[in-house]
C-alpha positions as CSV (number, residue, x, y, z in Angstrom):
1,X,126.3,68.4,29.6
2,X,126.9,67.9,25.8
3,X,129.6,69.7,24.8
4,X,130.7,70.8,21.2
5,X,134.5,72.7,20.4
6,X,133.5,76.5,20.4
7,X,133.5,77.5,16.3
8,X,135.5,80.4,16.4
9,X,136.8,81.0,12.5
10,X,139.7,82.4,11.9
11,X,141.0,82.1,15.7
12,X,143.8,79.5,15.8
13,X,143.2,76.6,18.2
14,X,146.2,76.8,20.9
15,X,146.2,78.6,24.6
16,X,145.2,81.3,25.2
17,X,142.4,82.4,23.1
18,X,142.6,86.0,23.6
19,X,139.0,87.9,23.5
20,X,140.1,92.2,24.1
21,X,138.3,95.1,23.6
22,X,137.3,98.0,25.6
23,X,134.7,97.8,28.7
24,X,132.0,99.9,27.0
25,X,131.4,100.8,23.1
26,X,131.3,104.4,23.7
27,X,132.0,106.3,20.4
28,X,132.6,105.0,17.2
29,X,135.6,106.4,16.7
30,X,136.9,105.1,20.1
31,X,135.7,101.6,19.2
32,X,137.4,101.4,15.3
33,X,140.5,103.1,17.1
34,X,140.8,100.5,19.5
35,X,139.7,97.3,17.4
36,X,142.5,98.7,14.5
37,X,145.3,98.7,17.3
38,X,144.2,95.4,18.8
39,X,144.0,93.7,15.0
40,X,147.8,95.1,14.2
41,X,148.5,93.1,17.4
42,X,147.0,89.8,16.0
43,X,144.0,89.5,18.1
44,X,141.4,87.6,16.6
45,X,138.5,88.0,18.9
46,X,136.8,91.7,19.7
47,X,134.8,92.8,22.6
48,X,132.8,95.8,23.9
49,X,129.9,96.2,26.1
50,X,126.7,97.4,24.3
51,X,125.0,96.8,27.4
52,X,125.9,98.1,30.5
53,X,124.4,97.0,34.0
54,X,125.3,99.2,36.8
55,X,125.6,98.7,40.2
56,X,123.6,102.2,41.1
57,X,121.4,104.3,38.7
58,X,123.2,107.1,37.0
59,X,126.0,105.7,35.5
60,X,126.9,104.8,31.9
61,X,125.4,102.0,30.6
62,X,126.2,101.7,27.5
63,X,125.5,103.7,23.6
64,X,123.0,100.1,23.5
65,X,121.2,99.4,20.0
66,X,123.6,102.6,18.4
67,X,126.5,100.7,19.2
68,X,126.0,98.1,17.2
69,X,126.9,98.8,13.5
70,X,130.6,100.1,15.2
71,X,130.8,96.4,15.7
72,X,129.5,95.5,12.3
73,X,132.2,97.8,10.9
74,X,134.9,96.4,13.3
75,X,134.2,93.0,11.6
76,X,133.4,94.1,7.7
77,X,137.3,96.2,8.3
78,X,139.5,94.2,10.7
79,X,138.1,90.6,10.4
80,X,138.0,89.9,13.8
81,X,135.4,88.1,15.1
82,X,132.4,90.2,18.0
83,X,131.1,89.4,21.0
84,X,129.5,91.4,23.5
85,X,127.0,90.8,26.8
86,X,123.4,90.1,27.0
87,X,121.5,90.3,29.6
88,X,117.6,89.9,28.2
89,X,116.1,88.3,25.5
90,X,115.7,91.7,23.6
91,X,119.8,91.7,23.8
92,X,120.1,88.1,22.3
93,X,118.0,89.5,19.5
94,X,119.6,92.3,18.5
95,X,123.2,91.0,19.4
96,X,122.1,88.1,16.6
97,X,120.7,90.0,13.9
98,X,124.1,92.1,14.2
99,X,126.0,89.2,13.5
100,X,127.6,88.5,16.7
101,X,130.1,85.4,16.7
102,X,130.1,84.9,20.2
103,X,127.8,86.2,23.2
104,X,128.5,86.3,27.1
105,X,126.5,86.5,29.9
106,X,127.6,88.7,33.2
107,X,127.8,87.8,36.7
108,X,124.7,89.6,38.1
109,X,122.7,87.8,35.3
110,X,124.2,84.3,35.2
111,X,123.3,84.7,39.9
112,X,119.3,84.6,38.3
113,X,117.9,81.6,37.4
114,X,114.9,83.2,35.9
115,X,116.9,85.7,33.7
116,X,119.2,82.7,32.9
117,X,115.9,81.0,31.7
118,X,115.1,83.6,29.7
119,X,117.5,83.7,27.8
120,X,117.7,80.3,27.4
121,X,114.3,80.3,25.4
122,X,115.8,83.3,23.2
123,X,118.8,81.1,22.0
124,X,116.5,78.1,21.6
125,X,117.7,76.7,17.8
126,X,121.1,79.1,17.4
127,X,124.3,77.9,17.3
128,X,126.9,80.4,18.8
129,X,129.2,80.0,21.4
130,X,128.3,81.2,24.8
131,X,130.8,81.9,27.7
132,X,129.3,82.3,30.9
133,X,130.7,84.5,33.9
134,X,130.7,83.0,37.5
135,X,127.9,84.4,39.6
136,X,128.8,87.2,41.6
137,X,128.8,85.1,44.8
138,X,130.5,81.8,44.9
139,X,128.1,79.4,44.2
140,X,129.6,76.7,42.1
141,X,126.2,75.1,41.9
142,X,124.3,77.9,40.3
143,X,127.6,78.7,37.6
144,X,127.0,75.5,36.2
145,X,122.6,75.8,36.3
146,X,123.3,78.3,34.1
147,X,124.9,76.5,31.9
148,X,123.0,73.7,32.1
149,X,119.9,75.4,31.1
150,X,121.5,77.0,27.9
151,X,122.5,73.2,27.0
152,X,119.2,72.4,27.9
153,X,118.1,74.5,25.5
154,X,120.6,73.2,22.7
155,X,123.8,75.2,23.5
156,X,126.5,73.6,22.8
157,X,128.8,75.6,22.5
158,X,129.4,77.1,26.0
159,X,132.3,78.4,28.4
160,X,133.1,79.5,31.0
161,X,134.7,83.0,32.3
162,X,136.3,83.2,35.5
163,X,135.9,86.6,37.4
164,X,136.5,86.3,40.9
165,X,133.8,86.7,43.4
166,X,132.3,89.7,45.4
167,X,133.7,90.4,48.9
168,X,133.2,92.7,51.7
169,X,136.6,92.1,52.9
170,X,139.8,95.0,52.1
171,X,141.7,93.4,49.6
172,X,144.5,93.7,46.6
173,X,141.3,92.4,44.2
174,X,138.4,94.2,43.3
175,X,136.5,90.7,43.2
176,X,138.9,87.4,44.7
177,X,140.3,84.8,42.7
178,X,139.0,81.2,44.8
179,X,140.7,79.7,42.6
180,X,139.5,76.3,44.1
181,X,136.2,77.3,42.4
182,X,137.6,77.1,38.5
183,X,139.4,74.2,39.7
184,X,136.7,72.1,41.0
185,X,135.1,73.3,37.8
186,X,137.5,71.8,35.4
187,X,137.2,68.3,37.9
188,X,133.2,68.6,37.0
189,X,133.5,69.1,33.7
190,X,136.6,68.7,32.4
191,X,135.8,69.5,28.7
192,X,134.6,72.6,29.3
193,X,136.8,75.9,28.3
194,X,137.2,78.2,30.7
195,X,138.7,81.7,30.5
196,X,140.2,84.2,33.3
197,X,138.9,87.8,33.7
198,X,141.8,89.3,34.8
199,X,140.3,93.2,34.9
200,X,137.3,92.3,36.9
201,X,139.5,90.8,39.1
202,X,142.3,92.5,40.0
203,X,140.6,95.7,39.2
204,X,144.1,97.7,38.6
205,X,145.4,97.6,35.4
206,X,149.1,96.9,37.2
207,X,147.6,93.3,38.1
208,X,146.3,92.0,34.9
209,X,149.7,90.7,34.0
210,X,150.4,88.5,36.9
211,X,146.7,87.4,36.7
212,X,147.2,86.1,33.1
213,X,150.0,84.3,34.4
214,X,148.2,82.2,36.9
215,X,145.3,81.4,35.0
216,X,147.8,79.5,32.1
217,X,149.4,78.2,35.5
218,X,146.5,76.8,36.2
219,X,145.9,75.3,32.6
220,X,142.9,77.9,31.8
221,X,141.7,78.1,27.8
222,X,141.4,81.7,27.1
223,X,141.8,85.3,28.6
224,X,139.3,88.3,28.2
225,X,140.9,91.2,29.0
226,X,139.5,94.5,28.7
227,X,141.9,97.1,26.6
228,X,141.1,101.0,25.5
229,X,142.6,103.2,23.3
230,X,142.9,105.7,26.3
231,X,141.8,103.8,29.6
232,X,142.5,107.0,31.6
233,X,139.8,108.3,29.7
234,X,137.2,105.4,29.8
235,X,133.6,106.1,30.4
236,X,133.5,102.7,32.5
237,X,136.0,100.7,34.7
238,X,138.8,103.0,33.4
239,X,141.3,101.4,35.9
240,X,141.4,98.1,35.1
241,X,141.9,98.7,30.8
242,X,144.8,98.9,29.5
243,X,146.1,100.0,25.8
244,X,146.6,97.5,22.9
245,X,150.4,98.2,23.2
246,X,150.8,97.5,26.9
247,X,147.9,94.3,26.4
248,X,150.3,92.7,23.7
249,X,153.4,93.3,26.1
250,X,151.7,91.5,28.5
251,X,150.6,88.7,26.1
252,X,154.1,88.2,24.8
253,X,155.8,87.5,27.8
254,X,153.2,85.2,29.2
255,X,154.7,81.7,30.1
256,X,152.4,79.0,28.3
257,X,152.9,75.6,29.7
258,X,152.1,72.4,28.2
259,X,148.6,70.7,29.2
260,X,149.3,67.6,27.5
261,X,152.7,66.3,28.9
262,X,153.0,62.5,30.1
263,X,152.9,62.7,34.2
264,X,154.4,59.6,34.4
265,X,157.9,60.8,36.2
266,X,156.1,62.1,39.0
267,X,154.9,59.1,40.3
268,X,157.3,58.6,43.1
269,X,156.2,61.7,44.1
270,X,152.5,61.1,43.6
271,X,152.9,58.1,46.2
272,X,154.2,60.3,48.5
273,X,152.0,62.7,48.7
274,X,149.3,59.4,48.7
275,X,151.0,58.5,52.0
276,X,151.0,61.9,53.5
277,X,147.2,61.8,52.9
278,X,146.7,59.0,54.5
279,X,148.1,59.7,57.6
280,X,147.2,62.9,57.7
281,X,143.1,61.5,57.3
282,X,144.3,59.0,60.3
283,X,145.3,61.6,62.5
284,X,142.3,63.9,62.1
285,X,140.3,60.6,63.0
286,X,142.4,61.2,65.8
287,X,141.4,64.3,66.4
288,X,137.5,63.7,66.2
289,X,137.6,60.6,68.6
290,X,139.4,62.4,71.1
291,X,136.6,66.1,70.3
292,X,133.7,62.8,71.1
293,X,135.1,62.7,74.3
294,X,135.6,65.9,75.1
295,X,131.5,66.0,73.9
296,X,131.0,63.3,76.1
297,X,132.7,65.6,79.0
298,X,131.0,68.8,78.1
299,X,127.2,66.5,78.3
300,X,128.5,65.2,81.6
301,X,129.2,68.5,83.3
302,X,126.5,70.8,81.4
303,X,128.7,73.2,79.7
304,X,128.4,74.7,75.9
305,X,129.8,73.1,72.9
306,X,131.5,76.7,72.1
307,X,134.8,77.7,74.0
308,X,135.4,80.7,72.0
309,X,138.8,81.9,73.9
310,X,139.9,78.0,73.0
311,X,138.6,78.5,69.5
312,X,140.8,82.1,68.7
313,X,143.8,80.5,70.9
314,X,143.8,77.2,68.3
315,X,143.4,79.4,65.1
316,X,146.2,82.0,66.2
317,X,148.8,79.4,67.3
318,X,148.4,77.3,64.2
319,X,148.6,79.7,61.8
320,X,152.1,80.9,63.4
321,X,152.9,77.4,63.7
322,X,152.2,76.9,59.8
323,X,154.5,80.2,58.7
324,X,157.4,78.7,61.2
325,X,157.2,75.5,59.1
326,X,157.0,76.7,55.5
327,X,152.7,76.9,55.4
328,X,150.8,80.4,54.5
329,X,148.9,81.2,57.9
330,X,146.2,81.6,55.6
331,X,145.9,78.4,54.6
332,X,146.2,77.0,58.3
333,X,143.4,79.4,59.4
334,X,141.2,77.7,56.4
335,X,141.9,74.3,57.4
336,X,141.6,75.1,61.3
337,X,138.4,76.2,60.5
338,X,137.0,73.4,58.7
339,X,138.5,70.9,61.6
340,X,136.7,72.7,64.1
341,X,133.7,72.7,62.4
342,X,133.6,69.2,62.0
343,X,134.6,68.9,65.7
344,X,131.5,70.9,66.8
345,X,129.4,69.0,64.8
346,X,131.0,65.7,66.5
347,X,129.9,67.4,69.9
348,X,126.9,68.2,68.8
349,X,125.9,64.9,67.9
350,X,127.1,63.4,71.3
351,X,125.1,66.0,73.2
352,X,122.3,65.7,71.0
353,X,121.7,61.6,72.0
């Protein structure tokens, strides 16, 4: 992709570039309370959903086209730049002709290649900055399609915004990190900014701290955080929001490590981890030669590929095997997994001649 630096006036070039904001404009006096508080802290960049899209019918989904001249007004008084979401081509219109300075696209729309087309063709010859939220699912592949058909059509400006991904699994998130999705990300395209959604993913306001926190671990550009005047009272994701007070507390205690240090000292320990590599590729070599035969063996006595008691007995032992020597079980489990899926595969093809 061709990639220009986002043009964001006013907004000093140094991590993180902090976009706040409540989740929904709802009143006017609710948005110029909150943007006034945010500006005292020094943020530079404003957000508030105009649009809304719901899971289920019957929620709030936004104050839509009447919300717009609060934004105007939040500009014309504060000087922070806008931004809101867009999710059709009638959005992009009317986000543009009330002077938006940035846009972003959500995760249901950025999962639709056809509504990601769409609004393609609507920016076709503006030049505004466009961050882009993950799909809802992770699908690496279809984050950057739709991206690549906003460059397509003369984006240049573009972004990313990490938001976790949907689950049906019980867990501390309301959507999970995968970090190793970001990551591989900034490997693709490594001139590409990318910002963290810590409310959408931790979904609890008590968790947007330690989010922050890994995404400058993990060298991310920017944070867009959702903060209210009164979050208890929000008419949309009032959990996650937190006030201006609490979002600058947060901010200034944030630990912002250098991206641009020499690695040069940690060589030694570079070749190490090189040589554990290695042999850790020639024993899973190992490993597969000695699953051929046991292929071979299976073919030779007509029994099934699958073991399943074998299967939960390897995944079990290794992952109390990895806690005993310093390795989440987790982790183990994930790797186990990917072995033995490679090792069916292997039988597979034995059997299969």
């Amino acid at each position: 992709m061709e990639l220009e630096k986002l043009n964001l006036p006013g907004v000093e070039d140094k991590r993180p570039l902090v976009i706040a904001g409540p989740c929904s404009a709802e009143t006017e006096e609710q948005v110029m309370c909150t943007a006034r508080a945010l500006a005292d802290k020094g943020i530079k960049m404003f957000r508030a959903g105009i649009w809304k899209p719901r899971t289920k019918p019957g929620g709030f989904e936004g104050m839509g086209e009447q919300g717009l001249p609060w934004m105007k007004q939040v500009k014309k008084e504060t000087g922070m730049l806008i931004t809101t979401e867009v999710a059709t081509p009638k959005h992009v219109e009317l986000a543009l002709k009330s002077g938006m300075d940035l846009l972003w696209i959500g995760a249901r729309t950025s999962a639709n290649p056809f509504a990601m087309q769409d609004i393609a063709d609507a920016l076709k010859g503006v030049n505004i900055p466009v961050l882009v939220k993950n799909p809802v699912n992770p699908d690496l592949e279809l984050w950057i399609g739709a991206m690549e058909r906003l460059n397509m059509a003369g984006i240049k400006q573009l972004g990313a915004i990490h938001r976790g991904f949907s689950t049906y699994d019980k867990t501390i998130y309301r959507n999970l990190p995968q970090w190793h999705i970001p990551i591989e990300l900034r490997r693709r395209i490594p001139d590409l900014p990318i910002f963290s959604d810590p409310s959408h993913i931790g979904g609890k306001r008590e968790l947007v701290a330690p989010l922050c926190q890994q995404a400058m671990d993990l060298g991310f550009d920017g944070l867009i955080i959702e903060s209210h005047c009164n979050p208890d009272c929000a008419w949309s994701d009032a959990k996650q929001q937190v006030t201006p007070d609490v979002l600058d507390y947060i901010l200034n205690l944030l630990v912002v490590r250098d991206t641009k240090q020499t690695t040069e000292n940690l060589a030694e320990l570079r070749k190490q981890i090189d040589d554990c590599d290695n042999k850790l590729i020639e024993i899973l070599s190992k490993r597969m030669r000695i699953a051929r035969e046991i292929g071979m063996y299976k073919k030779e006595h007509n029994m099934t590929i699958l073991q399943t008691n074998r299967y939960a007995e390897i995944l079990d032992k290794r992952g109390a095997q990895g806690s005993l020597c310093g390795v989440g079980a987790s982790c183990v489990k994930r790797i186990m997994e990917a072995i033995h899926e490679e090792s069916v595969a292997q039988q597979m093809e034995i059997i299969n001649k």
